[in-house]
C-alpha positions in Angstrom: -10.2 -12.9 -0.1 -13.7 -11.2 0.3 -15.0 -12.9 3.6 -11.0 -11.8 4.8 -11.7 -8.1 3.7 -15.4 -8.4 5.6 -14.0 -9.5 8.7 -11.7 -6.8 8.7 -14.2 -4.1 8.0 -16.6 -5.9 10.8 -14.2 -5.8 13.1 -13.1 -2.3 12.6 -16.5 -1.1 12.8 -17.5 -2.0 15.9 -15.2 -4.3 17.7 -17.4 -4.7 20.7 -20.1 -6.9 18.9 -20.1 -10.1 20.1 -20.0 -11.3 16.5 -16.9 -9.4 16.0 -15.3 -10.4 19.1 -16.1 -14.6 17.8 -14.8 -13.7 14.7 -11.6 -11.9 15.8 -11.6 -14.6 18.1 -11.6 -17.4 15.9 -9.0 -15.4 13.7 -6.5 -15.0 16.3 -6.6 -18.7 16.6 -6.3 -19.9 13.3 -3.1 -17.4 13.0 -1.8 -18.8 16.5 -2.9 -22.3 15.9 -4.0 -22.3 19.0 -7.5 -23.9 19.9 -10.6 -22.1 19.1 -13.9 -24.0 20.6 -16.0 -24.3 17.7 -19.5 -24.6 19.8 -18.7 -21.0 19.9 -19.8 -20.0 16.3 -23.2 -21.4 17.0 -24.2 -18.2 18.9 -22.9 -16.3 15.8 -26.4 -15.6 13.7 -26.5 -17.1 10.2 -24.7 -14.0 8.3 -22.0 -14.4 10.6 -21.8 -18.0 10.7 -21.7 -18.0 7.3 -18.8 -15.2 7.3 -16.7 -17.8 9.8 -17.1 -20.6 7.5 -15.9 -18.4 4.3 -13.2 -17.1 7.0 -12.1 -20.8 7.5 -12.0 -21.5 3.4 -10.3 -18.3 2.9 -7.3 -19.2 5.7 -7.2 -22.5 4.3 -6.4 -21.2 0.5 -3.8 -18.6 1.6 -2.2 -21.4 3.9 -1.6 -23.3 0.7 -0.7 -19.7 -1.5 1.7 -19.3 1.5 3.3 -23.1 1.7 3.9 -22.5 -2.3 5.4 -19.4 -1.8 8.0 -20.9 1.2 8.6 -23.2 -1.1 9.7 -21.2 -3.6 11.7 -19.0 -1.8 13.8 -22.8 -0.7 13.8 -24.1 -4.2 15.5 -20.4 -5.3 17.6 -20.9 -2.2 18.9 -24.2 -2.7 19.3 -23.4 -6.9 21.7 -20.5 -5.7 23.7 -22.9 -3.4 24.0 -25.0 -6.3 25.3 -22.1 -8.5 27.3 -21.1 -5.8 29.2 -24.5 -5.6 29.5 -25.0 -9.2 26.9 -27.7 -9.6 24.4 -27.7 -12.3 21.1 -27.3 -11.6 19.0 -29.7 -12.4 16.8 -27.7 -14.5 19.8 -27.2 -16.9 21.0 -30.4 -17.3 18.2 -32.1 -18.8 
């Protein structure tokens, strides 16, 4: 989560550059999922358009890291409801 942790530190440092304010911009959006105009990055220079792209990769892994962790936490859930009823799960029938 490297272009993440650059972000960050971007827009910690100065949070009144125009890149930062795209990038916290565009940031805010994807964690809204709320519409971001992507026209936008093109008046990001090439480091920073770069550093949105990575952004975008980046939000798109821990989207799926988080979607396997929900699911998870459901498959433990529904496993205890199981136990909780008496049935057998699955898991130790086969």
């Amino acid at each position: 989560m490297l272009a993440l942790k650059k972000t960050r530190k971007l827009i910690e440092s100065d949070p009144d550059l125009p890149s930062a304010q795209i990038l916290s911009s565009l940031v805010v959006s994807l964690e809204s999922n709320q519409p971001f105009q992507l026209a936008t990055l093109y008046q990001l220079d090439y480091e920073s358009f770069r550093l949105a792209l990575d952004v975008l990769a980046e939000w798109r892994l821990d989207r799926y890291y988080s979607s396997k962790v929900r699911l998870l936490d459901v498959s433990v859930h529904a496993e205890q409801l199981r136990a909780d009823t008496g049935d057998i799960p699955l898991r130790q029938a086969a």
